[in-house]
BAPA-958211 format. One line per field, with one value per residue (C-alpha): z, y negated, x. Coordinates in steps of 0.1 Angstrom, whole numbers. Layout:
zz (Z ...) .
yy (Y ...) .
xx (X ...) .
END
This chain:
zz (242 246 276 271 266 239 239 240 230 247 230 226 202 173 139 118 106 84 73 72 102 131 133 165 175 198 214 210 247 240 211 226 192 177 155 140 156 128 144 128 141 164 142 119 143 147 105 93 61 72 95 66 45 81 73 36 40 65 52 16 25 53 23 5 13 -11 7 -12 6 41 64 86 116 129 130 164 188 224 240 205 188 156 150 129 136 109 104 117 88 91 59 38 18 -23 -23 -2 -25 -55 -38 -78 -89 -118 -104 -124 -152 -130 -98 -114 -132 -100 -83 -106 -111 -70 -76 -106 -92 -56 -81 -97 -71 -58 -90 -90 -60 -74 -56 -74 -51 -67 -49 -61 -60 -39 -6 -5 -14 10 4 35 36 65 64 23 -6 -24 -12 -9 -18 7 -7 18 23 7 21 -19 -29 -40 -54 -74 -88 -120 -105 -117 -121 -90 -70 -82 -53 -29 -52 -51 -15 -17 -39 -10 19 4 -8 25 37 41 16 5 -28 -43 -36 -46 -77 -88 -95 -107 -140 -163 -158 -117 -124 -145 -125 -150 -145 -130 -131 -129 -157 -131 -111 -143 -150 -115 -117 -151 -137 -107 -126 -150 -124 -108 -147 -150 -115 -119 -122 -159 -148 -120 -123 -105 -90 -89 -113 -135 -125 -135 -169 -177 -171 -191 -216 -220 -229 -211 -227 -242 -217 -238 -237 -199 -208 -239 -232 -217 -225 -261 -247 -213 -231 -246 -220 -196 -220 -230 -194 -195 -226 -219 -226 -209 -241 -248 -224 -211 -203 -173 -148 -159 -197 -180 -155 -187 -203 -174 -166 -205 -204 -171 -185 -212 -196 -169 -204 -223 -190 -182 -217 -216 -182 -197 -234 -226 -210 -184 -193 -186 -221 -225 -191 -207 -245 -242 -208 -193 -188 -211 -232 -270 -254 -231 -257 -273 -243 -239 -276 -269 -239 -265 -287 -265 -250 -288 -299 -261 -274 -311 -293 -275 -307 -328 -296 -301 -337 -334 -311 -341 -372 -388 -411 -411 -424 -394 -376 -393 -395 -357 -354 -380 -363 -327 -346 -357 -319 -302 -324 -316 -284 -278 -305 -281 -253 -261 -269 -232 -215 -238 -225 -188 -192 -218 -227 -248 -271 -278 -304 -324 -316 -325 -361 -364 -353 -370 -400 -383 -361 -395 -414 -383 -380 -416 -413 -385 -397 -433 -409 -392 -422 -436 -407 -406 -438 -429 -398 -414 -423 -391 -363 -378 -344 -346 -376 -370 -338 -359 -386 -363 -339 -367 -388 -363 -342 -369 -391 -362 -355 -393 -397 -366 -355 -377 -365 -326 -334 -348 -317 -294 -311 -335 -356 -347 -374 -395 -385) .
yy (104 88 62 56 27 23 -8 -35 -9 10 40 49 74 96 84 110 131 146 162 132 110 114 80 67 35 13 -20 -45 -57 -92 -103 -84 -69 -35 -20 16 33 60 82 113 145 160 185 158 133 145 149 123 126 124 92 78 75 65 34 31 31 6 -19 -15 -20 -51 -71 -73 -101 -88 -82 -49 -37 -26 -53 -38 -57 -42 -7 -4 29 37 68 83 78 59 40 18 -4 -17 -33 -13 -1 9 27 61 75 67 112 109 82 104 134 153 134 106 69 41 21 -9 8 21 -11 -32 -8 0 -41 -44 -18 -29 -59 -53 -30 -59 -78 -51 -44 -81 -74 -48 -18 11 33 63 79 61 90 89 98 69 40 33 19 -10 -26 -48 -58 -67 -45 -45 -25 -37 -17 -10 9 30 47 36 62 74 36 30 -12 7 39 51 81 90 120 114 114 146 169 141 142 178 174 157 180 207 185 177 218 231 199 225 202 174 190 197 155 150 170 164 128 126 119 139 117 128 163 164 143 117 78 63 29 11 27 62 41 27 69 76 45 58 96 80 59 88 110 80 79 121 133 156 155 167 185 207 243 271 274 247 261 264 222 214 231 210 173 185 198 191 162 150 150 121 108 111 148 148 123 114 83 66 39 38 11 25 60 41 24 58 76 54 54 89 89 118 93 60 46 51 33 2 -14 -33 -31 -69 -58 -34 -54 -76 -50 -41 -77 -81 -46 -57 -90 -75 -44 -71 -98 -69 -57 -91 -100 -68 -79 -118 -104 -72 -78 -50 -37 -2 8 -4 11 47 45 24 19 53 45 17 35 52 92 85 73 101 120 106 111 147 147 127 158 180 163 159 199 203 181 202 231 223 210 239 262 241 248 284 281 269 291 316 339 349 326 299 325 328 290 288 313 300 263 281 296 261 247 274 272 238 238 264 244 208 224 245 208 191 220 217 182 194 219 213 173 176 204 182 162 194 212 186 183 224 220 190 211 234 208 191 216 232 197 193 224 220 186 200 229 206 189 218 226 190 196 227 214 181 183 203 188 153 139 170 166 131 137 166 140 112 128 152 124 99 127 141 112 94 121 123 92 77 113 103 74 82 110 89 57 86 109 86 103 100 83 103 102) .
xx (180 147 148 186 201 228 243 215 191 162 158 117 113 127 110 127 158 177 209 225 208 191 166 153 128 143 139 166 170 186 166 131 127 120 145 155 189 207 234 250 239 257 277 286 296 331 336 357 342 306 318 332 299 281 302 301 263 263 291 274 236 246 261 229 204 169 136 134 166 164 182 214 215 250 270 284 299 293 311 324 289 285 253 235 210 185 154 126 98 64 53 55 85 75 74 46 29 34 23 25 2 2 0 -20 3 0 18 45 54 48 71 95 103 103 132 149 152 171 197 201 212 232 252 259 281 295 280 263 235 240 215 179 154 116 126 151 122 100 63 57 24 23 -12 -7 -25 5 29 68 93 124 155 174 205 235 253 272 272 304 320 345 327 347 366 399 417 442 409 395 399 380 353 352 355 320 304 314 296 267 265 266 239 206 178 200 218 182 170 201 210 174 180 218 226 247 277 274 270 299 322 327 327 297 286 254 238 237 216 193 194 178 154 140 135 118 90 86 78 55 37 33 32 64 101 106 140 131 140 131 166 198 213 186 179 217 210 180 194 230 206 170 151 122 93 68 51 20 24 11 -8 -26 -38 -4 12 32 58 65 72 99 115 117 128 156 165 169 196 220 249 252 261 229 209 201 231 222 192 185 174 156 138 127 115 93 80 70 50 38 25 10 -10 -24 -34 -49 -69 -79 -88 -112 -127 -138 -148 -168 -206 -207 -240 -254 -249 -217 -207 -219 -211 -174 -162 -151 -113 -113 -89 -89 -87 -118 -134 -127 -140 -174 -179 -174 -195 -227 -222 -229 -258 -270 -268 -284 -312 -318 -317 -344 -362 -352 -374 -405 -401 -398 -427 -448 -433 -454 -430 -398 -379 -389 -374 -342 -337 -340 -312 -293 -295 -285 -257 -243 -249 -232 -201 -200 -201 -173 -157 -163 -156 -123 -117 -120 -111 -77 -77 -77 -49 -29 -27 2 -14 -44 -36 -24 -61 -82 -65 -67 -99 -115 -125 -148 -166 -170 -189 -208 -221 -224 -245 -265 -280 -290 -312 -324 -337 -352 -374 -384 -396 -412 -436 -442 -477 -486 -460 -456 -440 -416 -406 -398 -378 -359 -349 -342 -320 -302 -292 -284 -266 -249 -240 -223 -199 -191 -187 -167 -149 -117 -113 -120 -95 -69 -71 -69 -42 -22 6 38 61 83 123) .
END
């Protein structure tokens, strides 16, 4: 098709396709812009049923007016082809932004209200997407940082969604089509919510469903649903709860745990009722995570130190993390202190305390980092790790200073200066740890209330 002309439009090149849509840039000839073309495939052009959604999608998106909706200029057929013909974006699919990987707190609220708030104005007019998952949001830049969100394909919206029982063998009709549609039932099913899999009454809250499983794969990096087969998929949503968010995560946020996973309520009942109490919900966290960041920014002198001892992440679990990382530059340091002490000794029993104190730093260290290793691999066993083991890092530590001190005590009248480095760094080593561990442990790990 490339060099036709279709209507008013000069075809120039295909953009992309799919099981639904085949799109194409083209130039519009009478207002000497660039749009995007959408036909039907071929083997779908002659299906009545597929035809029908052509036009759903078209009538439904076209009666929208948000910049976070993609504009429908017209829907229009030459020689027995359908087509639509829509504004013309320049950008990357939200998928590809994700790409399984977490995005920062600020991204996916700034993206999740740009979303919220074109379903909003959509379920104002009575039409329900039904079909919100990454592929159908794309990320537009056009020259600006922050990227603008543009929803696509209204192709399942519906005004009047409830289905009845008189309807059930169209609905079942669907469920066929979009079956035997080679890579949409996996998007697809992937995103519906219980009530869709089960053929039961939708409304907007299937769409405040979708939007939740969307942002909480934005926050984690991963669709908490996905199965190894459909069927398997189908099982989870009817079935399984997604996790905490802080269980990818340790150190994310308390608040938008909550509101994701009150999206993600099994029964509509049980969510947020409208996309507008969402969107509040968002803007307030939003509002808050920018206060707090900007409050840190204007309170905290950005000095080397700081930088190194408090400002890793900014946050209570990399805190946590560069106390861990101090340790083990601390037991690093006594070992080499505990060599030029066994470089002086003169019995036996110099000996043995130099093994003993290499004992106490090697458990440590496996113990510190089993610790950030668990951190890497397994967030949302942390929390339970460090508690089991708390005790051990306790006494080894508890241990290690007291041998310390004793070989201090041994070399002071020959190896003053060693034996002051040996009390210095063993007690201010040592004693920090005991004393601020708890409370490190408990910013970056806090228990969870009791139901």
């Amino acid at each position: 098709m490339i060099g036709q002309i279709i209507s008013h439009y000069r075809i120039l090149e295909k953009i992309g396709g799919g099981g639904m849509g085949i799109v194409y840039k083209a130039e519009d000839l009478k207002l000497g812009r660039h749009v995007a073309l959408k036909f039907l495939p071929d083997e779908l052009a002659n299906d009545p049923q597929a035809l029908s959604r052509f036009q759903r999608e078209a009538k439904a998106a076209s009666s929208l007016n948000h910049p976070n909706i993609c504009t429908i200029h017209e829907i229009d057929e030459v020689d027995g082809r359908a087509f639509i013909a829509m504004e013309l974006l320049e950008g990357q699919t939200l998928r590809h932004q994700i790409g399984g990987k977490p995005q920062e707190i600020e991204t996916v609220l700034d993206l999740g209200i740009q979303i919220a708030d074109a379903l909003d104005v959509a379920h104002s007019k009575g039409i329900v997407h039904r079909d919100i998952k990454p592929e159908n949001i794309m990320l537009v830049t056009n020259g600006h940082s922050r990227a603008r969100v543009k929803i696509l394909d209204f192709g399942l919206a519906k005004r009047h969604c409830v289905r009845s029982m008189p309807k059930q063998e169209e609905n079942l009709a669907e469920t066929v089509s979009m079956e035997t549609m080679p890579g949409l039932l996996v998007g697809t099913v992937t995103y519906m919510a219980p009530e869709q899999l089960q053929n039961q009454p939708q409304d907007a809250r299937t769409d405040i469903y979708a939007l939740g499983l969307v942002l909480y794969e934005m926050a984690t990096g991963a669709n908490p649903f996905v199965g190894k087969t459909v069927s398997l998929t189908i099982a989870n949503i009817l079935k399984e709860e997604a996790p905490r968010t802080r269980q990818k995560d340790s150190a994310a946020s308390f608040e938008l745990n909550r509101i994701l996973l009150k999206c993600l309520r099994k029964h509509p009942e049980e969510r947020y009722q409208s996309v507008r109490e969402l969107l509040t919900d968002l803007r307030d966290l939003r509002r808050n995570t920018l206060g707090s960041l900007t409050t840190q920014t204007r309170d905290i002198e950005p000095t080397l130190l700081h930088r190194f001892f408090f400002l890793f992440g900014a946050t209570p679990y990399r805190r946590w993390e560069i106390m861990h990382l101090r340790m083990i530059v601390w037991c690093l340091l006594l070992t080499y202190l505990g060599w030029r002490f066994m470089v002086s000794a003169s019995d036996k029993w110099e000996f043995i305390l130099f093994f003993l104190q290499l004992a106490c730093i090697a458990l440590l260290l496996i113990l510190l980092g089993f610790l950030l290793y668990t951190g890497t691999s397994d967030p949302g066993g942390l929390p339970r790790e460090v508690r089991r083991m708390a005790p051990w890092v306790r006494w080894s530590t508890v241990t290690l200073v007291l041998v310390t001190w004793v070989m201090a005590g041994i070399v002071v009248v020959s190896h003053r200066v060693l034996a002051t480095f040996l009390i210095v760094c063993g007690t201010a080593g040592g004693f920090n740890y005991l004393i601020f561990k708890a409370a490190f442990d408990r910013a970056a790990f806090p228990e969870r209330p009791q139901r």
